[in-house]
C-alpha positions as CSV (number, residue, x, y, z in Angstrom):
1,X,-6.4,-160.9,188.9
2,X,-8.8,-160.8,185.9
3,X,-9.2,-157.5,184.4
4,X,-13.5,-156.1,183.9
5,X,-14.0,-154.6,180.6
6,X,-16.0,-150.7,182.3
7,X,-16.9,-149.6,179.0
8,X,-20.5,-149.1,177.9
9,X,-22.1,-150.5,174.9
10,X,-23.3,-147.5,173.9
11,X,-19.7,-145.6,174.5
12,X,-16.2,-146.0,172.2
13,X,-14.6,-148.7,173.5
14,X,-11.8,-147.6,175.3
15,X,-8.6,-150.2,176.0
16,X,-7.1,-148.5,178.8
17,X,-10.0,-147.2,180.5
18,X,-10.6,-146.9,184.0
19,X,-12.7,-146.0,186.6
20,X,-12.1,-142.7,187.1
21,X,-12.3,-141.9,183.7
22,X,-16.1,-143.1,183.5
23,X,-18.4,-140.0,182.9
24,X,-21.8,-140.3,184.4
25,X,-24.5,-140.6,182.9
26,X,-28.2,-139.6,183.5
27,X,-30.8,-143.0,182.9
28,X,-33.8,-141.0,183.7
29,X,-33.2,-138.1,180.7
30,X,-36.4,-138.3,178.5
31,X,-34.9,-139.1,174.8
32,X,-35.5,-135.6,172.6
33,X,-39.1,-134.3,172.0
34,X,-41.5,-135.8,168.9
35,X,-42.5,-133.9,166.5
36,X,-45.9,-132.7,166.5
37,X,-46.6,-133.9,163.4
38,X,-45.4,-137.7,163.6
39,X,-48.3,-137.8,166.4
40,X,-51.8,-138.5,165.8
41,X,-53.9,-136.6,168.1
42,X,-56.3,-138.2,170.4
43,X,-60.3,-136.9,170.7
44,X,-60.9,-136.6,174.4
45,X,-64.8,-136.1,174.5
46,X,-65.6,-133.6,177.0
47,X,-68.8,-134.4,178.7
48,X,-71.6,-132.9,180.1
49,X,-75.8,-133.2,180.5
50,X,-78.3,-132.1,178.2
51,X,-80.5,-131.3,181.0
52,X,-83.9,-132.8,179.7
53,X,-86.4,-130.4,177.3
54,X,-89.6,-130.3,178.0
55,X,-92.5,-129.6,175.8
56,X,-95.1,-131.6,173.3
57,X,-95.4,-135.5,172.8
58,X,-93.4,-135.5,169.6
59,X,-90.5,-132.8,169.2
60,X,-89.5,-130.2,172.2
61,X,-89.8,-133.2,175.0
62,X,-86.4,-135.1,175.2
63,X,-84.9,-137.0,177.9
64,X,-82.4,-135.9,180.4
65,X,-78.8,-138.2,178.8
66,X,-74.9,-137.9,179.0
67,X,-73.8,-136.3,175.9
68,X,-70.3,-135.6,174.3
69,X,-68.7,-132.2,172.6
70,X,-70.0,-133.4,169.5
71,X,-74.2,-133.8,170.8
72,X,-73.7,-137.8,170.8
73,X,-75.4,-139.1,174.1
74,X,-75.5,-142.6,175.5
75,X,-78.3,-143.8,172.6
76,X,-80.8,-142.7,169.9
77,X,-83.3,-141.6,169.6
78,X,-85.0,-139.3,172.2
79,X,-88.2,-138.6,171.6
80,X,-90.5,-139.3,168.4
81,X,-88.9,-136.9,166.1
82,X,-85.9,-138.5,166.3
83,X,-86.9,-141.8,166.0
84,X,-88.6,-140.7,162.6
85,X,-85.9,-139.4,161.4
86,X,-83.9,-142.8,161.0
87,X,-83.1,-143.9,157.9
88,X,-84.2,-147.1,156.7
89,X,-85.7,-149.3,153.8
90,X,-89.1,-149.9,154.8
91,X,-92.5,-149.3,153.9
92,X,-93.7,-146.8,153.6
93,X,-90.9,-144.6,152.0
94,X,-89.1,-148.0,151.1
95,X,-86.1,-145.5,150.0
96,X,-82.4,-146.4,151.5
97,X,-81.6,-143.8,153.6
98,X,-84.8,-141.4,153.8
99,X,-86.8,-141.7,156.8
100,X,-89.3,-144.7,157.2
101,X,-92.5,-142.7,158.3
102,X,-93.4,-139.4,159.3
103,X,-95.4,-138.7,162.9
104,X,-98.3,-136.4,162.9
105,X,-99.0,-134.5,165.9
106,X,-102.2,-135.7,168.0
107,X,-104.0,-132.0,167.6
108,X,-106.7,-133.2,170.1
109,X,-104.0,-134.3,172.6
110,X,-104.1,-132.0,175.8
111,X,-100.6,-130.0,176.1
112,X,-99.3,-128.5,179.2
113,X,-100.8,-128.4,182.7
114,X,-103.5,-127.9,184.6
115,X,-103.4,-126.8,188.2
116,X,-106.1,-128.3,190.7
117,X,-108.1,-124.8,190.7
118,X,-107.6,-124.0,187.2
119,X,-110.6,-123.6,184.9
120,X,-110.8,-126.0,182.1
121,X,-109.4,-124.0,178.7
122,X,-111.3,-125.7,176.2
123,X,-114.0,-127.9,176.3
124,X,-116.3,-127.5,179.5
125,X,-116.6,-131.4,180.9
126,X,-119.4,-132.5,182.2
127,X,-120.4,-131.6,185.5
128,X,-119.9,-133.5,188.7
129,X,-122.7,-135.2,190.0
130,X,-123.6,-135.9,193.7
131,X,-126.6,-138.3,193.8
132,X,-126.7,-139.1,197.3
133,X,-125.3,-138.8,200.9
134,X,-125.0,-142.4,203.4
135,X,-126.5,-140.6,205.8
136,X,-128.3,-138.0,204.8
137,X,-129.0,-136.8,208.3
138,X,-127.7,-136.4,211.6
139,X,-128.6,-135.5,215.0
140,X,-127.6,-131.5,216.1
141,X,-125.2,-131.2,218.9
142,X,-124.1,-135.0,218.8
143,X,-120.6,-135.0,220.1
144,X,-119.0,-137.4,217.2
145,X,-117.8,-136.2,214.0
146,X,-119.7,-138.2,211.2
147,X,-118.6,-139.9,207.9
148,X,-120.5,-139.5,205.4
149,X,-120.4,-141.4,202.0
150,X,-120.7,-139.1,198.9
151,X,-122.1,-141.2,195.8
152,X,-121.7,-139.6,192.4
153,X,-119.9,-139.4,189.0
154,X,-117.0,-137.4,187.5
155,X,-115.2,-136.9,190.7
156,X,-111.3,-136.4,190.6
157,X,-108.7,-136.1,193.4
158,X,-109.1,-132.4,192.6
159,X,-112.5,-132.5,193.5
160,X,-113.8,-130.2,196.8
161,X,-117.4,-130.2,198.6
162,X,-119.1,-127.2,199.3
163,X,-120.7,-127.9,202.6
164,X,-123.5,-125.2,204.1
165,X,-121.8,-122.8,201.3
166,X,-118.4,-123.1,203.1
167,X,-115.3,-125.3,201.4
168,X,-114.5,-128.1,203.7
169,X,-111.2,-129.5,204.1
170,X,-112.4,-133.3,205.4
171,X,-112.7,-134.7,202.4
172,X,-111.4,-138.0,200.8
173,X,-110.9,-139.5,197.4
174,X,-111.7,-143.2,196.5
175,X,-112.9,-143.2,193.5
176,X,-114.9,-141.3,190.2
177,X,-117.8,-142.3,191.8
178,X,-116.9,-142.3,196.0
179,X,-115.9,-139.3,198.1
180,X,-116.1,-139.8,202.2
181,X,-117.2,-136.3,204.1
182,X,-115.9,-136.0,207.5
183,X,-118.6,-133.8,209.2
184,X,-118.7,-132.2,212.6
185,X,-122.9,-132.5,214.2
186,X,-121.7,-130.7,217.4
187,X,-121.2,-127.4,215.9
188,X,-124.5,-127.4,214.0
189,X,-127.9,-126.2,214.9
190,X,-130.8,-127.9,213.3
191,X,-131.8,-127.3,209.3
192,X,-130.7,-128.5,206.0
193,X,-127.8,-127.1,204.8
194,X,-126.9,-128.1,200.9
195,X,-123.9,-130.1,199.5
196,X,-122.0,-129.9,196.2
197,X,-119.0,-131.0,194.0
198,X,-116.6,-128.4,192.4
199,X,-114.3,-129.6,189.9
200,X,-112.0,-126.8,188.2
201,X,-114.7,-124.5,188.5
202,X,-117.6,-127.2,187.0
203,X,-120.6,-127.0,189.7
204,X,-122.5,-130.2,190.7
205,X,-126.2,-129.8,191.4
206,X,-126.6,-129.5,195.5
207,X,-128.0,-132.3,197.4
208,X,-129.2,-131.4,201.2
209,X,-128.5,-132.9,204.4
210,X,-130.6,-132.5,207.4
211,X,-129.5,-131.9,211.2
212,X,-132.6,-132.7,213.0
């Protein structure tokens, strides 16, 4: 019978060994620890939103990106500022890495917002102006409502009629120059009652319509 050498390469070889004399051993053991210091550490960016600033055309406003630990987001730049801030070689600085050109803030640019009832802050625009009403009359009592076309200037979607001194609720946008007034002849007595544009608080001139 041919005789199996059992020893292990990495054991002393032993002539007369046998079976029983075979210590186990455990494969899966992890070899000892490295040092600390014979490993390079690894940056793991930790991630998270910038959540957006609002504010001015040029500096506060920024958009809403994925940015690292370290303030680097998915790209450059964000906003005006930042873009101005590159460096470059090119007129008008033509200076290696000094910024290219500086952005001046448009002064006479509108900031912030305006709700549809707020006043104008600065500069009163020009009025509204109603120049005419297709038709301009109807019969009292008549049991259809009535479209009427309102013909103007400066009209917004924030624009409202005054109707027989009342605000009515039945009006339609089309255009700066084209409102449509939904009006009700079965609930009116006969007279002329007046109608006018208000545009954040700017008063049109009245115009009258005439229930006959």
């Amino acid at each position: 019978m041919a005789l199996h050498d059992l020893n292990r390469a990495q054991d002393t070889a032993v002539a007369t060994l046998k079976v029983a004399d075979i210590v186990p051993v455990n494969w899966h053991r992890f070899p000892a620890p490295i040092p600390a210091a014979n490993v390079a550490r690894a940056y793991v960016p930790v991630y998270t939103w910038n959540g957006g600033v609002y504010g001015d055309d040029q500096i506060l406003a920024k958009t809403n990106v994925l940015v690292d630990d370290r303030g680097i987001g998915d790209y450059e730049p964000r906003n005006q500022d930042d873009k101005a801030k590159l460096p470059g070689a090119s007129p008008p600085n033509a200076i290696a890495g000094e910024p290219d050109f500086t952005i001046v803030t448009d002064i006479t640019a509108p900031r912030g917002y305006i709700g549809p009832r707020d006043p104008y802050s600065k500069a009163v625009p020009a009025a509204p102006v109603v120049s005419s009403l297709a038709p301009n009359t109807a019969v009292a009592g008549s049991p259809s409502p009535l479209s009427v076309v309102v013909t103007g200037t400066g009209f917004t979607p924030f624009t409202i009629l005054i109707v027989g001194n009342i605000q009515t609720p039945y009006v339609q946008y089309f255009s700066p120059t084209k409102l449509v007034l939904l009006m009700d002849p079965a609930r009116s007595s006969a007279g002329v009652i007046t109608v006018f544009a208000v545009d954040h608080s700017v008063q049109s001139a009245p115009v009258n319509f005439t229930y006959t």
